[in-house]
MDAnalysis code that builds the backbone (N, CA, C; Angstrom):
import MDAnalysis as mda
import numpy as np

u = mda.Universe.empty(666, n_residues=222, atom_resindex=np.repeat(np.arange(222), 3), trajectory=True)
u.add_TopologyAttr("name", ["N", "CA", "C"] * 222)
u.add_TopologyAttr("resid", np.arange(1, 223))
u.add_TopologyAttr("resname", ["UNK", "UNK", "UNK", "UNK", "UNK", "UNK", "UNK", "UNK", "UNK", "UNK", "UNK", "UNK", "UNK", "UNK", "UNK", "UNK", "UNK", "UNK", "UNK", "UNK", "UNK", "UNK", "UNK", "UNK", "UNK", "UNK", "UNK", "UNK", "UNK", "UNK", "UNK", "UNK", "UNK", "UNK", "UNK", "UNK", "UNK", "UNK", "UNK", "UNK", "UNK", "UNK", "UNK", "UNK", "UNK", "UNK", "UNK", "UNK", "UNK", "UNK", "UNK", "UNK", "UNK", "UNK", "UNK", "UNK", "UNK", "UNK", "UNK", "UNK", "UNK", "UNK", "UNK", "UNK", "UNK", "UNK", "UNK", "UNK", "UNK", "UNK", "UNK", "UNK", "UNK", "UNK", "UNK", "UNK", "UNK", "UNK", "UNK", "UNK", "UNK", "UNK", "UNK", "UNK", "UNK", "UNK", "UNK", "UNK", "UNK", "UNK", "UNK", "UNK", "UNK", "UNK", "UNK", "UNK", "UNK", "UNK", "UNK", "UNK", "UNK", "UNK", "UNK", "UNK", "UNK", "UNK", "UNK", "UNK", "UNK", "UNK", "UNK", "UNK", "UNK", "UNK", "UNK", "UNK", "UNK", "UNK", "UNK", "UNK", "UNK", "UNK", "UNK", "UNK", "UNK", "UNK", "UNK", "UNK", "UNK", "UNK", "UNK", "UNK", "UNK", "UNK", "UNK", "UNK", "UNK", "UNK", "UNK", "UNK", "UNK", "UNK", "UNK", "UNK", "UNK", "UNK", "UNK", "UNK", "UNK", "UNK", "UNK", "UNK", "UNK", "UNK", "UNK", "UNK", "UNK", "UNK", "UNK", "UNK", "UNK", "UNK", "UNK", "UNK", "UNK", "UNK", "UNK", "UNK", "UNK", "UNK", "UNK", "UNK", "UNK", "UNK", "UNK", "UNK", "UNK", "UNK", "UNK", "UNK", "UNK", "UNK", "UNK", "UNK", "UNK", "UNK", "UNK", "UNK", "UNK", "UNK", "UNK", "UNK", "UNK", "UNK", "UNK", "UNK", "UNK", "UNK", "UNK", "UNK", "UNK", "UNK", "UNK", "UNK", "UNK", "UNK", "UNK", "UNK", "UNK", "UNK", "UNK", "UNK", "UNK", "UNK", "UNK", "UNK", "UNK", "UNK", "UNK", "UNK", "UNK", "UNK"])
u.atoms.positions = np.array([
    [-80.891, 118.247, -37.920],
    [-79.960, 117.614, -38.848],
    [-78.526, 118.076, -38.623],
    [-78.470, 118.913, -38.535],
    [-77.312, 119.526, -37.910],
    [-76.667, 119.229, -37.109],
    [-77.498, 118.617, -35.473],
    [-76.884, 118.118, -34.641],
    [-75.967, 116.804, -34.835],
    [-76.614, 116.309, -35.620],
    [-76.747, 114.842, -36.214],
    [-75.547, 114.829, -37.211],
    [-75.237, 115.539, -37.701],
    [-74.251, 115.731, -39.220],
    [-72.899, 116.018, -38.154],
    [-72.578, 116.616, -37.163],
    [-72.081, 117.337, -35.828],
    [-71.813, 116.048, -35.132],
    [-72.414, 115.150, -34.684],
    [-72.394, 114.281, -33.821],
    [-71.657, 113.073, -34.870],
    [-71.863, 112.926, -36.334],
    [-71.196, 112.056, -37.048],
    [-69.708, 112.128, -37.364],
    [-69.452, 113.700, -37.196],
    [-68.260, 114.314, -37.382],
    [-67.227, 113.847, -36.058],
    [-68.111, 114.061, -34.841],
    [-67.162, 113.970, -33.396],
    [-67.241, 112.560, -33.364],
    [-68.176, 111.599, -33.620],
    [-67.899, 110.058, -33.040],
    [-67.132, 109.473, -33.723],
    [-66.375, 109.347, -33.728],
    [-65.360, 108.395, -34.718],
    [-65.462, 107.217, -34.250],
    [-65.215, 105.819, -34.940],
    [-65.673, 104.996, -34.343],
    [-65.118, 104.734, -33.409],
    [-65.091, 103.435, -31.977],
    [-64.356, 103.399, -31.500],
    [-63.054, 103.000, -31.612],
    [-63.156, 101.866, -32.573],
    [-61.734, 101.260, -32.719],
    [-60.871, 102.677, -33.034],
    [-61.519, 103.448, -33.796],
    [-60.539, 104.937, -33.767],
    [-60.381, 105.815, -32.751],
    [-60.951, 105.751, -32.216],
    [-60.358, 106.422, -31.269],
    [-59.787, 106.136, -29.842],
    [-59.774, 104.868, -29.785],
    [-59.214, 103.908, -29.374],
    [-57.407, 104.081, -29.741],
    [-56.793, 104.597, -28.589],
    [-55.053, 104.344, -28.977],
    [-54.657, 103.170, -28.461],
    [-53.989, 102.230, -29.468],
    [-53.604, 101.104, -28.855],
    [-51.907, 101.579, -28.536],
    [-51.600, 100.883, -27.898],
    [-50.100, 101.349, -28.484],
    [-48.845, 100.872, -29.590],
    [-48.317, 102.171, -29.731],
    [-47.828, 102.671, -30.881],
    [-46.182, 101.668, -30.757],
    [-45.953, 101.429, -32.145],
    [-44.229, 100.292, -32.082],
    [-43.448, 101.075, -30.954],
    [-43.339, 102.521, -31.510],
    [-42.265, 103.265, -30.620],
    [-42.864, 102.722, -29.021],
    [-43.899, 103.223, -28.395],
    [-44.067, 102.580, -27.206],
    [-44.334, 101.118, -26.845],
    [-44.353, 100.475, -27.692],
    [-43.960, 98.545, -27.348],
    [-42.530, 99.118, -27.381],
    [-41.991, 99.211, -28.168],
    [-40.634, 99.315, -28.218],
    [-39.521, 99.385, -26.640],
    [-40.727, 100.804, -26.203],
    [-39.748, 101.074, -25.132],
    [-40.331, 100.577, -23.896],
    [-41.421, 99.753, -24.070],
    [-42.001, 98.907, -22.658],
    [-40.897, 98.354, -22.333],
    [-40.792, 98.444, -21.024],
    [-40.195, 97.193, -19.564],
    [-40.926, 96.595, -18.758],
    [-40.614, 95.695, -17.997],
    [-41.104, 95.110, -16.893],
    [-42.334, 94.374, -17.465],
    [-43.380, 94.534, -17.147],
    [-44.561, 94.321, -16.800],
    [-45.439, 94.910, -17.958],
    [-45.146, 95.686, -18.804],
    [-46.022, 96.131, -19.717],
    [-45.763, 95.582, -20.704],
    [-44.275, 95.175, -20.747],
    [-43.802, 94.177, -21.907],
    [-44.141, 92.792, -21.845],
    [-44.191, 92.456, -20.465],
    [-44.914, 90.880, -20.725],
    [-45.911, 90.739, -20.961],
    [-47.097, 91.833, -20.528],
    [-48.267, 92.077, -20.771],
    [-48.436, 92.293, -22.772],
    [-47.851, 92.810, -22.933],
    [-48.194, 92.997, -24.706],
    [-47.261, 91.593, -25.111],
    [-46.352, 91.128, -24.319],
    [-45.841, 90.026, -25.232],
    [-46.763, 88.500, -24.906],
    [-47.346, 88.878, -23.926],
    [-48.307, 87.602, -23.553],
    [-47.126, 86.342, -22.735],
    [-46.091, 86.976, -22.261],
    [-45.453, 86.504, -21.035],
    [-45.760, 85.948, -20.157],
    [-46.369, 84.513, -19.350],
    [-46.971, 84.701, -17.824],
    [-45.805, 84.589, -17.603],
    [-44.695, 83.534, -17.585],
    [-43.880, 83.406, -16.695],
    [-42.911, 84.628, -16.272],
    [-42.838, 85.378, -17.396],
    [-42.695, 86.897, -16.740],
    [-43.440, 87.586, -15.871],
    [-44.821, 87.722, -16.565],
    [-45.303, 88.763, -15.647],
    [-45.999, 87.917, -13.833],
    [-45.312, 86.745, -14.045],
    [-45.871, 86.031, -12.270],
    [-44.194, 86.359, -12.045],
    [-43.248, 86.151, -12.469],
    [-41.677, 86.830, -11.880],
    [-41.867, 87.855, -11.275],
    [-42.189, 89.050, -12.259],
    [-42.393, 90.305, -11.835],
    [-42.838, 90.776, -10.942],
    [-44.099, 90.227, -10.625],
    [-45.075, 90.344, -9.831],
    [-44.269, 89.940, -8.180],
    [-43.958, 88.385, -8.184],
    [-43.247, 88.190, -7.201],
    [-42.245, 88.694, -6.662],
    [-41.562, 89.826, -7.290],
    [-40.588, 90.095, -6.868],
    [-40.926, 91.770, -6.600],
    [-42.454, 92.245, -6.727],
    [-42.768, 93.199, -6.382],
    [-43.524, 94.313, -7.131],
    [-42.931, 93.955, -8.299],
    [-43.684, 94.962, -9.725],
    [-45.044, 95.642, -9.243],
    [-44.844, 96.949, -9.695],
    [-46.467, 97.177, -9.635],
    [-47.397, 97.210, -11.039],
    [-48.261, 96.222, -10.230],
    [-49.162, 95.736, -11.242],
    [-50.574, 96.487, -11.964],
    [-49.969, 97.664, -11.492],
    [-51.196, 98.635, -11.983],
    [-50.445, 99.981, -12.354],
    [-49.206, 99.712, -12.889],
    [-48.312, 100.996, -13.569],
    [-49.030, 101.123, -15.075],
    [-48.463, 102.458, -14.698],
    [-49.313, 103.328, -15.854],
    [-48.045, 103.919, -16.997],
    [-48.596, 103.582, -18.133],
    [-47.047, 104.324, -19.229],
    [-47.977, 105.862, -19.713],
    [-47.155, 106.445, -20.397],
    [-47.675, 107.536, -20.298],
    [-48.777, 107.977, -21.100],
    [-49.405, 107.023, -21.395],
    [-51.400, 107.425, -21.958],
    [-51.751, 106.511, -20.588],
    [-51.090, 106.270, -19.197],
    [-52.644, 105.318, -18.576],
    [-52.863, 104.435, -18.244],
    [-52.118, 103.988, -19.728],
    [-52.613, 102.125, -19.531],
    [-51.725, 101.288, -18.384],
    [-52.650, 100.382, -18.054],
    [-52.132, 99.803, -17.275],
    [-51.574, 98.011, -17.967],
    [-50.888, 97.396, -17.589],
    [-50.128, 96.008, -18.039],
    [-51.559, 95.871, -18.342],
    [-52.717, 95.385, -17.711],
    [-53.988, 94.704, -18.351],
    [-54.440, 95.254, -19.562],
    [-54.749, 96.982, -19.582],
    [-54.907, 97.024, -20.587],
    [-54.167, 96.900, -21.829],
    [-53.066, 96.974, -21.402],
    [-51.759, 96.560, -22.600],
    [-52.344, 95.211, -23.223],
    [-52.282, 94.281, -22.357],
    [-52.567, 92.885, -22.753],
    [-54.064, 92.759, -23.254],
    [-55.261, 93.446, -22.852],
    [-55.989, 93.404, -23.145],
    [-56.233, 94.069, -25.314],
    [-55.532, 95.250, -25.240],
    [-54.714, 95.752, -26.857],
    [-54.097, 94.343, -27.477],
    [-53.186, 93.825, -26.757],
    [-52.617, 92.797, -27.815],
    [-53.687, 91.340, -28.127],
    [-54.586, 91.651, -27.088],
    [-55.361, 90.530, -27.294],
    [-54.771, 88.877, -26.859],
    [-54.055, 89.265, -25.738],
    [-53.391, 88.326, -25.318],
    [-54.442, 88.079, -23.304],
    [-55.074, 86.534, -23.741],
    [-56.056, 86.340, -22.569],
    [-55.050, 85.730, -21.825],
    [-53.684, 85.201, -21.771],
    [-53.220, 84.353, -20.943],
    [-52.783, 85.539, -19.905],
    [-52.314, 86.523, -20.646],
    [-51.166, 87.998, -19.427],
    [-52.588, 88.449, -19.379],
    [-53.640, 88.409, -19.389],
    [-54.492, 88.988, -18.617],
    [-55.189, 88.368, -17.719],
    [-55.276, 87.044, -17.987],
    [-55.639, 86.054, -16.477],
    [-54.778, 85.959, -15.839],
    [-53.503, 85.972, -15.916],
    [-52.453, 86.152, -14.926],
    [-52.180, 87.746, -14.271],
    [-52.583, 88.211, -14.861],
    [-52.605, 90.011, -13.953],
    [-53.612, 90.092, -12.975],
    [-55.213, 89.185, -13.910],
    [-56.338, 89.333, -13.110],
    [-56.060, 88.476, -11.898],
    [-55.600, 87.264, -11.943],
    [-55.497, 86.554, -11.160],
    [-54.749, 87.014, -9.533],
    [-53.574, 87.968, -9.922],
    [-52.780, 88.259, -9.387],
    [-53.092, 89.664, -8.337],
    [-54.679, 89.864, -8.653],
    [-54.955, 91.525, -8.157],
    [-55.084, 92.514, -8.914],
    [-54.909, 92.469, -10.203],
    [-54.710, 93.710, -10.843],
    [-56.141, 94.609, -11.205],
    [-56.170, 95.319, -11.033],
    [-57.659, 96.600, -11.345],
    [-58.116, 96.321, -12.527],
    [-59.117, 95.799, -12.729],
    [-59.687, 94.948, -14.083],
    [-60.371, 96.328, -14.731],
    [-60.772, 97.216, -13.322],
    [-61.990, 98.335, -13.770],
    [-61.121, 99.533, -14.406],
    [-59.470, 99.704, -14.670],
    [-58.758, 100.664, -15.055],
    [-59.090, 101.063, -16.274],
    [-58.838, 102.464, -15.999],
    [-59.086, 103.207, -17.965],
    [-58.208, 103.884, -18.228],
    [-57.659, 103.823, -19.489],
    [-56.364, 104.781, -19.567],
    [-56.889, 106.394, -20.070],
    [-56.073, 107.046, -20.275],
    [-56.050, 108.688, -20.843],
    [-57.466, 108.715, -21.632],
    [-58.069, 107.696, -22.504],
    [-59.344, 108.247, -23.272],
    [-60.247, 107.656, -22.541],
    [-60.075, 107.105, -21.063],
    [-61.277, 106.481, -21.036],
    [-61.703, 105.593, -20.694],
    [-60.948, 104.393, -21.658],
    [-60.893, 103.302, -21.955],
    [-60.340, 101.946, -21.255],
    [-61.329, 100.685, -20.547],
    [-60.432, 99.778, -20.005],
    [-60.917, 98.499, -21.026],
    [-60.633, 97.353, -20.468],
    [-60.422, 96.320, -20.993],
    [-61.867, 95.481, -21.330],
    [-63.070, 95.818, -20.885],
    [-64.033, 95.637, -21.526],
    [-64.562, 96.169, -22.480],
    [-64.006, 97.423, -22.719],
    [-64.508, 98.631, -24.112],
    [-63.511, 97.980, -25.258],
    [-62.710, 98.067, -24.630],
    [-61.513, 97.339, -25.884],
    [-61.570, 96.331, -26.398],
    [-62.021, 94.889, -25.710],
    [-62.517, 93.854, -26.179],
    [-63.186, 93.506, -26.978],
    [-64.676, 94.670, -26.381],
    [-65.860, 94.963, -27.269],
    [-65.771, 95.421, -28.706],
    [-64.625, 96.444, -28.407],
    [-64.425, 97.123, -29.875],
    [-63.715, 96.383, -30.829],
    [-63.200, 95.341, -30.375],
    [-62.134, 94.649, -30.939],
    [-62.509, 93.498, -31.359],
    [-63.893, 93.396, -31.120],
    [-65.069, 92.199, -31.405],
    [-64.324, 90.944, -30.938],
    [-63.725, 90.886, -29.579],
    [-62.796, 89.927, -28.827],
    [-63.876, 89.514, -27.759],
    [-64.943, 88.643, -28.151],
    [-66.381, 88.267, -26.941],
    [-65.250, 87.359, -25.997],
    [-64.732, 86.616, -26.637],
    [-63.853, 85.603, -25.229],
    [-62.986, 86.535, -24.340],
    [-61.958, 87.119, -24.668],
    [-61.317, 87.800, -23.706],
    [-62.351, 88.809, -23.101],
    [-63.117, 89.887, -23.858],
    [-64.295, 90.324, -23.135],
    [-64.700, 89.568, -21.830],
    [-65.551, 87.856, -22.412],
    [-66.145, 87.518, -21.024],
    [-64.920, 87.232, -20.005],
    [-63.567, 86.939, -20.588],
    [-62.506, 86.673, -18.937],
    [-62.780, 87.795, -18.426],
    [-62.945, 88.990, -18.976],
    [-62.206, 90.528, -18.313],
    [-63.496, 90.130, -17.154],
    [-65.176, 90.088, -17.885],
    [-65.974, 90.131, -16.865],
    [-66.065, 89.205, -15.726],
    [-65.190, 87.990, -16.320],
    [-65.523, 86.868, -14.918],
    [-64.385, 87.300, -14.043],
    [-63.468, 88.244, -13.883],
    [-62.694, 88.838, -13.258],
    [-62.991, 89.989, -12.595],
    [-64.269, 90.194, -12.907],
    [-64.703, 91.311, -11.830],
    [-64.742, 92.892, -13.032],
    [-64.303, 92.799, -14.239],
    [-64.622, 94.120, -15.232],
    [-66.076, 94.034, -14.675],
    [-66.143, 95.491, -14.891],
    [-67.927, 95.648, -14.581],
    [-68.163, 95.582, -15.907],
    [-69.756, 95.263, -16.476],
    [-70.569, 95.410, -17.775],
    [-71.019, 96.867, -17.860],
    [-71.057, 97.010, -16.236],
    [-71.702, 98.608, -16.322],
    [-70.991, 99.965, -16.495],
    [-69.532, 99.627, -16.438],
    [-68.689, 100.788, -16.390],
    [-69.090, 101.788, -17.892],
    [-68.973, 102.823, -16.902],
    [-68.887, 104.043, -17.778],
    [-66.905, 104.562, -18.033],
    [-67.412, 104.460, -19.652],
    [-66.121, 105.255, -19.879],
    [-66.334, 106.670, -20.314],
    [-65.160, 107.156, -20.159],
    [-65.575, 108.743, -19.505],
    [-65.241, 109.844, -20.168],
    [-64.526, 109.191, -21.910],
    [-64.474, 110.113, -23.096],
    [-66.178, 110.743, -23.623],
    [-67.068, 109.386, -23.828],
    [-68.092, 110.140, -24.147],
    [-68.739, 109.555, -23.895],
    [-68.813, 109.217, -21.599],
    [-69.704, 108.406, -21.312],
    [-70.366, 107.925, -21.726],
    [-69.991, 107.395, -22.226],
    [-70.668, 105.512, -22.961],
    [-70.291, 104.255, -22.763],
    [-70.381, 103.242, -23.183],
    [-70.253, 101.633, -22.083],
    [-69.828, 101.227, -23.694],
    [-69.410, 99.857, -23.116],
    [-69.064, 98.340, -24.003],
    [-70.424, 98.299, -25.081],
    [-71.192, 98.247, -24.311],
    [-72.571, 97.947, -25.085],
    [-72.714, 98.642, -26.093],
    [-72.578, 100.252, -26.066],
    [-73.157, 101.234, -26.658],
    [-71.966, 100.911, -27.787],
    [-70.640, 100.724, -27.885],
    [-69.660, 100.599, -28.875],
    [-69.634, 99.798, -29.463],
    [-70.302, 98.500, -28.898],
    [-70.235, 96.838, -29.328],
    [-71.542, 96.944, -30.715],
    [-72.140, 97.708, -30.134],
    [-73.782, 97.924, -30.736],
    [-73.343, 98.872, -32.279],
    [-72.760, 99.910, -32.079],
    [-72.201, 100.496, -33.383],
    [-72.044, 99.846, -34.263],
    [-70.952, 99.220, -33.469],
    [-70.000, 98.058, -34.896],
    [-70.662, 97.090, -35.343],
    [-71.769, 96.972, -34.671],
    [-72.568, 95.189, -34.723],
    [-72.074, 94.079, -34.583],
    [-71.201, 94.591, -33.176],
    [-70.235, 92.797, -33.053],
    [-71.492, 92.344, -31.614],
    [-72.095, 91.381, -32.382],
    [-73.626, 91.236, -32.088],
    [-73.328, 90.128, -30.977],
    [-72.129, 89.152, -31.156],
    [-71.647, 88.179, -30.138],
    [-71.196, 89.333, -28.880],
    [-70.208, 90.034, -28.847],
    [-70.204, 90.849, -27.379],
    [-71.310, 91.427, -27.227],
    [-72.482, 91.984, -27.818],
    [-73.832, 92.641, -27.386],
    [-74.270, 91.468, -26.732],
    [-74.276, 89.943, -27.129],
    [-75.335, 89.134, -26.958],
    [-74.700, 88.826, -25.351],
    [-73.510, 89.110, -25.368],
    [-72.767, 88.441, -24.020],
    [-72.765, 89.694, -23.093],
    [-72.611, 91.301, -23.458],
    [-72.853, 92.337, -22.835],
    [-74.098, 92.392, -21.906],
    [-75.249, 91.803, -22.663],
    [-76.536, 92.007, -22.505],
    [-76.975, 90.985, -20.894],
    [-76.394, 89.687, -21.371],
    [-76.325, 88.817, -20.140],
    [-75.877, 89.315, -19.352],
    [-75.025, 89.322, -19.136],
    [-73.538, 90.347, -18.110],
    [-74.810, 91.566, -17.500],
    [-75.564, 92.007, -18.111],
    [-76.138, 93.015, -17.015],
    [-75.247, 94.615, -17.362],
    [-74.981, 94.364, -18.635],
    [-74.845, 95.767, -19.348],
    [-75.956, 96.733, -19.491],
    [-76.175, 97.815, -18.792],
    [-77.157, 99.169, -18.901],
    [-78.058, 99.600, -20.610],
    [-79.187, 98.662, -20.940],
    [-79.903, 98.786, -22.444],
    [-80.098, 100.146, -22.804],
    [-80.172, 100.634, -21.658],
    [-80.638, 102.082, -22.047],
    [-80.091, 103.241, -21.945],
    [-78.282, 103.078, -21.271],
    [-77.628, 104.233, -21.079],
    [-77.761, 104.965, -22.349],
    [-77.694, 106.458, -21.362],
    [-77.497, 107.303, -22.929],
    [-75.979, 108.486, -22.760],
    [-75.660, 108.260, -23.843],
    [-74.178, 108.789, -23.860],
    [-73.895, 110.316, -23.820],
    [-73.295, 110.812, -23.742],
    [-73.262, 112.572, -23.934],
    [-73.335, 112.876, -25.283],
    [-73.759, 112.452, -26.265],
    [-74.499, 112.984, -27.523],
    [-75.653, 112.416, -27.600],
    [-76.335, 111.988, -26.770],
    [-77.553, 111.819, -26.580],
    [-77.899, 110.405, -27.190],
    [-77.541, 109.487, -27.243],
    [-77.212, 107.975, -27.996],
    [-77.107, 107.162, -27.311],
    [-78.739, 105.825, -27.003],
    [-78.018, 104.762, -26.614],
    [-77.574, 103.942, -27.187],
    [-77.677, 102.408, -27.064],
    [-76.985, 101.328, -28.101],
    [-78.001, 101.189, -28.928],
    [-79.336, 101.159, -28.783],
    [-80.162, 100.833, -30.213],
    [-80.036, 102.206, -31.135],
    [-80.125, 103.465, -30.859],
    [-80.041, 103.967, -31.735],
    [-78.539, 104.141, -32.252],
    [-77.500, 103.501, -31.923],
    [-76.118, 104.070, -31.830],
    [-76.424, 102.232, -33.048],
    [-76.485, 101.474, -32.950],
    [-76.911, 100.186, -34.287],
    [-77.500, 100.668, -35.311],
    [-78.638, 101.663, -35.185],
    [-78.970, 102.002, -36.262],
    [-78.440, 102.977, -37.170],
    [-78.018, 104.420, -36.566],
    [-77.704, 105.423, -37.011],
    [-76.419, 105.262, -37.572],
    [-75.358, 104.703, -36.910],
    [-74.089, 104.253, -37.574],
    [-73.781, 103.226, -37.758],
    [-74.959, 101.795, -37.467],
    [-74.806, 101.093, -38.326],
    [-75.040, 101.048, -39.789],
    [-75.130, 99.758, -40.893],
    [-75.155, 99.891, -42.102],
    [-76.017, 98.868, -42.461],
    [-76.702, 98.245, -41.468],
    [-78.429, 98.093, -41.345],
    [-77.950, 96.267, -42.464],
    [-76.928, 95.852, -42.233],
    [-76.409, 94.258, -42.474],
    [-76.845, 93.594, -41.793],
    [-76.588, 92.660, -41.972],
    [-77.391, 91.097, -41.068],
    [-76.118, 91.485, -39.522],
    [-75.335, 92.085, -39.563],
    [-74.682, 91.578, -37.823],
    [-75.409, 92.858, -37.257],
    [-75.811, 94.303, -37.674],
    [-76.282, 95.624, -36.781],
    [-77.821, 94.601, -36.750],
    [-78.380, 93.745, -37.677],
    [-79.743, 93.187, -37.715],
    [-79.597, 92.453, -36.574],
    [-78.696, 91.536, -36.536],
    [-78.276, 90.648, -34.737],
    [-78.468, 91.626, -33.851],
    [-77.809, 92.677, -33.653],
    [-77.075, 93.843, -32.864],
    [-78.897, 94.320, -32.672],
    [-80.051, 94.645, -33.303],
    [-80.513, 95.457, -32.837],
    [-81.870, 94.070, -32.249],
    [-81.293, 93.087, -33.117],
    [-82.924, 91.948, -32.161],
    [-82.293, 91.844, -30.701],
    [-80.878, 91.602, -30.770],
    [-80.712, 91.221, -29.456],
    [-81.196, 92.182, -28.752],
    [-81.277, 93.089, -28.812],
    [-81.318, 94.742, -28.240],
    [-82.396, 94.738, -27.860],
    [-83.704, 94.578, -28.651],
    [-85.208, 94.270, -28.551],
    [-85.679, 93.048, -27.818],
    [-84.625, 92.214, -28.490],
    [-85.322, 90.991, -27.274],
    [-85.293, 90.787, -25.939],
    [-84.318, 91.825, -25.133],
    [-83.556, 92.329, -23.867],
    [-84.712, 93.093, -23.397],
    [-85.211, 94.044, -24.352],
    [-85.780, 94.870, -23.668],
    [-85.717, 96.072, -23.473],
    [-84.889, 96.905, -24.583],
    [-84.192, 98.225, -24.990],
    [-85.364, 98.593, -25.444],
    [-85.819, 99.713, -24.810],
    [-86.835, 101.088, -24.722],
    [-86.720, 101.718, -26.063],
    [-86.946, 101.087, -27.409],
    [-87.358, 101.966, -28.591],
    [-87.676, 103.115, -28.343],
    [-88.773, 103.596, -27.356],
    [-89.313, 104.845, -27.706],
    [-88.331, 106.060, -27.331],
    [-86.946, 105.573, -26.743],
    [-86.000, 106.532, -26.439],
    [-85.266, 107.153, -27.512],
    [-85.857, 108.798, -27.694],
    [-85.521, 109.182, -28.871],
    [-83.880, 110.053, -28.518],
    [-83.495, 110.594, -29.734],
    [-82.314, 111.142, -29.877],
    [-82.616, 112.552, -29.508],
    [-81.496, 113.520, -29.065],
    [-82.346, 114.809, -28.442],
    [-82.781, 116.008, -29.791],
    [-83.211, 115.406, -31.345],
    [-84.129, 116.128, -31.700],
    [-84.987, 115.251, -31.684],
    [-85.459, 114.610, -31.017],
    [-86.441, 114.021, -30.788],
    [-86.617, 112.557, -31.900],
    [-85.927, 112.221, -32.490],
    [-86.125, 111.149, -33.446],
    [-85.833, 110.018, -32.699],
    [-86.346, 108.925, -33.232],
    [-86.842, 107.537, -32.427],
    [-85.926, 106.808, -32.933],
    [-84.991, 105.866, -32.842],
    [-84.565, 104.067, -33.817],
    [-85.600, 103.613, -34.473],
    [-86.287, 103.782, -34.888],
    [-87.873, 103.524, -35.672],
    [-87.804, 104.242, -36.961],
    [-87.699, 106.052, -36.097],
    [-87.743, 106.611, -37.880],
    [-86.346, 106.666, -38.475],
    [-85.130, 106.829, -37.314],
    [-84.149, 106.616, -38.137],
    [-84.084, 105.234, -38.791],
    [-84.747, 103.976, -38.939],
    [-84.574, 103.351, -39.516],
    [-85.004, 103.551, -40.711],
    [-86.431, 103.710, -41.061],
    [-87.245, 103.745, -41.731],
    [-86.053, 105.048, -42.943],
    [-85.777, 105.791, -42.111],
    [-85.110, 107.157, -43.194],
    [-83.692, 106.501, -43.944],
    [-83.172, 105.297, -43.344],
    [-82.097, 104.716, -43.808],
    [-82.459, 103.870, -44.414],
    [-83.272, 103.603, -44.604],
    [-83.973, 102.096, -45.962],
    [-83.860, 101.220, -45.150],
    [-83.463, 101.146, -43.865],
    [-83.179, 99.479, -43.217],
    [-84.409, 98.745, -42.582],
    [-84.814, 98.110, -44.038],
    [-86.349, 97.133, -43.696],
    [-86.765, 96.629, -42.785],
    [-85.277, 95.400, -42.242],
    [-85.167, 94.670, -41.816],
    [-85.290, 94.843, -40.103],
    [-84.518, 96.110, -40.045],
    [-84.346, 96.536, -38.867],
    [-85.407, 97.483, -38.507],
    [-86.321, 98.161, -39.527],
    [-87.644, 98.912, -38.929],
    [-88.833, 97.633, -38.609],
    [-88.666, 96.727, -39.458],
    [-89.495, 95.259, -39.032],
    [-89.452, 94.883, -37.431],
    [-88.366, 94.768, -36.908],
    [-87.681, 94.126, -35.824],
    [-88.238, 94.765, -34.628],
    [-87.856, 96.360, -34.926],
    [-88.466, 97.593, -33.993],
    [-90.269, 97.941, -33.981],
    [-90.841, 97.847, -34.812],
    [-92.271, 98.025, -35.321],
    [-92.809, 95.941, -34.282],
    [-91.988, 95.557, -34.672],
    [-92.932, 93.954, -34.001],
    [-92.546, 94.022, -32.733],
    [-91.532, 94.549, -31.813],
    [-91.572, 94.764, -30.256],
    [-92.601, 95.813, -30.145],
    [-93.244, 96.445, -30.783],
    [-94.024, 97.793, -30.031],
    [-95.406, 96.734, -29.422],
])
């Protein structure tokens, strides 16, 4: 229990710990990071043509994609992708443009990042964990359902010992979208019997959280 009380303390969710950037740094973007958060193409194809590098980093990392990928702007990110830009980049926590999407319950820009070559499988490298495993928390059950296609990893397990089904149950809140979040999960083919490292299953943590619905779901795949 301990570990567990310990592990609730360090995961914050992702959208938290997630730095998007801050006014002061929009503020002082140029070039290419500014068209990227302003959703610019005809800037950022100027830029580009005239040499910009398209994989500059401000000082957490990010690169113009992931900038644009933060503002949630798909046009400066099909025009970066289009143009060459490192779809697979992560800034200072970690983080690239498929984790962010995910977290940001953004399934459309998500699937551009992937038809651009984002991997489904990337590991991010704060607390090696994937899109999936974050998408699955929050129960944004549309990027799980599109993660899952994509050939996202069901069973990675993260450095607190957490994959995405138990990472739906334990910090989910056991609602009809973690209820999406954990059938899709089951209907894929996510290994229930993969317990947490005191040994507890997505089964009994359900059952210990009152979530009916979701010990139903897990109990009818066995």
């Amino acid at each position: 229990m301990l570990r567990l009380a310990l592990a609730f303390c360090l995961l914050a969710l992702p959208a938290t710990a997630q730095t998007a950037p801050s006014r002061s740094e929009i503020a002082a973007y140029t070039g290419l990071h500014r068209a990227a958060h302003e959703g610019n193409v005809n800037e950022i194809v100027r830029l580009i043509a005239e040499g910009a590098d398209i994989n500059a980093r401000d000082r957490r990392r990010r690169t113009p994609s992931i900038v644009a990928a933060f503002a949630s702007n798909d046009a400066a990110l099909r025009a970066l992708a289009e143009a060459g830009a490192d779809m697979n980049a992560q800034d200072a926590q970690g983080y690239g443009v498929v984790t962010i999407a995910a977290v940001a319950n953004d399934p459309d820009l998500m699937s551009l990042a992937l038809s651009y070559g984002n991997r489904p499988d990337l590991i991010h490298t704060n607390w090696n964990g994937t899109a999936l495993i974050a998408a699955s928390e929050l129960g944004n059950h549309e990027v799980v359902r599109r993660l899952i296609a994509a050939g996202s990893p069901l069973d990675h397990v993260n450095n607190l010992g957490w994959n995405a089904l138990i990472e739906a149950v334990v910090l989910g809140n056991g609602g009809p979208d973690h209820q999406k979040t954990v059938r899709y999960l089951i209907e894929a083919g996510a290994d229930a019997s993969i317990a947490d490292r005191d040994g507890v299953t997505p089964l009994e943590h359900a059952k210990a959280r009152g979530f009916t619905e979701i010990t139903n779901l897990i109990e009818a795949a066995d």
